[in-house]
N, C-alpha and C positions, 0 to 999 in steps of 0.2 A: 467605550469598547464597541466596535462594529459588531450588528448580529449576525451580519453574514461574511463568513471566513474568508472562504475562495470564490471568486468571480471568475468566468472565461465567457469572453465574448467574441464569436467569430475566430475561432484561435485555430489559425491552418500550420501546418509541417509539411513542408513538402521534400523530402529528399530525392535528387533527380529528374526522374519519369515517374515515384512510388508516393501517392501520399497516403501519410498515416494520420492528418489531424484535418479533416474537413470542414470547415464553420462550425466546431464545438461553442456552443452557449451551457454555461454549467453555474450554478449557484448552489452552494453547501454553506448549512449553517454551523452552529456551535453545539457541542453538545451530542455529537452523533456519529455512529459507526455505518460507517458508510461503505457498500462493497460496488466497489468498479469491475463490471462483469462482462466479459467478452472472450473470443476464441484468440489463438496466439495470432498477431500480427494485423490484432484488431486496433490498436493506438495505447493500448491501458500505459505503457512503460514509456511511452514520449510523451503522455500527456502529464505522468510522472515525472518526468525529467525536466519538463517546461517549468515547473511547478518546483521546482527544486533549483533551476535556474543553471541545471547543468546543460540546456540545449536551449536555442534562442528561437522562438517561432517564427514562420516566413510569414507569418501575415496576427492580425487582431489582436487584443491582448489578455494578459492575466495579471490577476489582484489577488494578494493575500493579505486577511486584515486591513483591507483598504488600500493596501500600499500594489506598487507595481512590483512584482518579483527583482529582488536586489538583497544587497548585503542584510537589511533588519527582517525581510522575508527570511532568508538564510537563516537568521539567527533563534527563530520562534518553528521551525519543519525541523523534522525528526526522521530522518530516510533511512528506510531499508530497503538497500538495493536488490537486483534478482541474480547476486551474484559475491561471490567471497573478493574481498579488498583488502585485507590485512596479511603482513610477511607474515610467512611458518615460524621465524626465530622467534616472535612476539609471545608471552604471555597472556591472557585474560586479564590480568593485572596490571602488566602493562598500558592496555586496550585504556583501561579506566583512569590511568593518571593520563593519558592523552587524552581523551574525553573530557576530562576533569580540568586539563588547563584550555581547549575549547571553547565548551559550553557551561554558561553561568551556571545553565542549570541543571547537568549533569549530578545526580544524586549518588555518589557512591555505596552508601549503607542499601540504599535500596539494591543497587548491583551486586551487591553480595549477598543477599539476601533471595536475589532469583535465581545466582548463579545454585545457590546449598538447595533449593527448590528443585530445581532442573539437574541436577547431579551433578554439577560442573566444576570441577576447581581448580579457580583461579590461576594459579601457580604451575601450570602445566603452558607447554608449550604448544601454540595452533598445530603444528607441524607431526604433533603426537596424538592427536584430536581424528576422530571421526568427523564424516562430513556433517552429521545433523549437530554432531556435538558445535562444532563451528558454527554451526547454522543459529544454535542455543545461545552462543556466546553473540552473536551480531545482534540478536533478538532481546538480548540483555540491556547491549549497548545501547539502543535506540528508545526501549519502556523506561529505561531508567532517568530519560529527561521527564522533565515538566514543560515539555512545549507545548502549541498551540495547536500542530497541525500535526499528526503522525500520516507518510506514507509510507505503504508496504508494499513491494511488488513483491509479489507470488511468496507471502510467507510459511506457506504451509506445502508448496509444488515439493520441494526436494526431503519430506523428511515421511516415515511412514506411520498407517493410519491411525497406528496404538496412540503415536507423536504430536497427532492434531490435536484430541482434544487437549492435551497438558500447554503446548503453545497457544490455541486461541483462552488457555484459563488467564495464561501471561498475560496475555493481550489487556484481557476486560479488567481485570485488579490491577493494573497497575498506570493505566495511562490518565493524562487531565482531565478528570471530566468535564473542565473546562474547555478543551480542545475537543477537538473532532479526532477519528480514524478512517482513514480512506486506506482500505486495501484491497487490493489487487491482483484478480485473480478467476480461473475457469472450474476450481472445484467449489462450484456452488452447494454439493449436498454438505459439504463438511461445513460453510458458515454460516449459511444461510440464518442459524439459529439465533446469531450474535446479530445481526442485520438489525438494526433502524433503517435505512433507506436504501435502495439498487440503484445503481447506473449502467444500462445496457449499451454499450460502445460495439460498434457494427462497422468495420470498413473507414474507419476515421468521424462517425457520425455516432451522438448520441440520440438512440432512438429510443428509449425511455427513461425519465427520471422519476419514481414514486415512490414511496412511503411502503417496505413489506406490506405489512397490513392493505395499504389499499391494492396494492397488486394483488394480493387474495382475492380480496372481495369484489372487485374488478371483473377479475379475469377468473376466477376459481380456482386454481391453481397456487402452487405453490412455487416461491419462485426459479427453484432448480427444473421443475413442472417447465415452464415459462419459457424458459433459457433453453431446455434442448430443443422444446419446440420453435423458438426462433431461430436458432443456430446451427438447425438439422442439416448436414450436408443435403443438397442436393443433385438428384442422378442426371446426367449428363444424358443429351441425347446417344440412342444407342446403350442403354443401361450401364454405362461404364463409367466409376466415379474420378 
């Protein structure tokens, strides 16, 4: 078993005239919750996407588990998109016997088990569902594997604050500790607590990789501290932003 998960070396995107992935060099290991931290439109969600092998990079490469991003990558990531993808006719229940002939390792008891957690039941249809409750349900779908790699883009952006802490509880009880969590996201104060390591992504460039802990002691700060400090709009000549 490789100790180190995900590799990116040099891994550019360039859409047009816009790029979103600048020579990213990134290594994560096993074992670790990991938060990809940047403002919108900073790369977190194509670097996501590369990594998931739904967008193909215009330049260097990426490894997961050793391997290049392909079908057995595919089959060990765990994605949660920043975005609903399942029809309104569907049930929760449904969701899960499609999961279930997918992925090997799709656990269903555990799925029902987060759904009676989160108030959710099964047997209703998306279409009847509030938007967080669906947000519950996708977040179901994705903990309830035994993969290797979970990604999250913005799993806590759409749901409110009461919301966060009950979803990042999902999060920490229920994923591989085997595997890694890399999620994805600009409300720093709300994870920051579950944080083993940061990744500050800036403009398509990772401009820090460290260990919470050393980025305290480091820097003094904490790392929501940290983050607006580097990500502070700045005023335009002529004071106007």
């Amino acid at each position: 078993m490789n100790e180190t998960l995900v590799e990116c070396r040099d891994l550019r995107k360039v859409y047009g005239r816009k790029t979103a992935l600048d020579g990213v060099d990134l290594s994560l290991g096993r074992g670790r919750i990991v938060g990809l931290l940047g403002p919108n439109g900073s790369g977190k969600t194509t670097l996501i996407k590369i990594l998931c092998g739904l967008i193909q990079p215009t330049g260097g490469a990426a490894a997961v588990d050793g391997r290049a991003v392909g079908p057995y990558t595919k089959s060990i990531i765990s994605y949660l998109p920043d975005r609903m993808y399942f029809a309104d006719w569907m049930r929760a229940s449904d969701l899960f016997d499609l999961f279930g002939d997918f992925y090997a390792d799709f656990d269903r008891k555990r799925a029902e088990a987060m759904c009676q957690s989160l108030g959710v039941d099964p047997r209703d249809r998306m279409k009847t569902m509030s938007k967080g409750t669906k947000e519950k349900v996708q977040l179901v779908l994705v903990m309830a594997r035994q993969a290797q790699l979970y990604l999250l883009d913005e799993p806590i952006a759409g749901v409110d604050p009461a919301a966060r802490d009950f979803i990042l509880h999902t999060i920490l009880t229920n994923y591989n500790e085997a595997g890694t969590v890399l999620i994805s996201t600009h409300l720093i104060g709300d994870i920051e607590r579950v944080l083993d390591e940061a990744v500050f992504l800036k403009e398509g460039k990772v401009t820090l990789h460290d260990s919470v802990d050393g980025i305290r002691e480091k820097t003094g700060k904490s790392v929501d501290a940290l983050f607006r400090d580097v990500f502070r709009a700045q005023p335009m000549e002529g004071g106007a932003f």
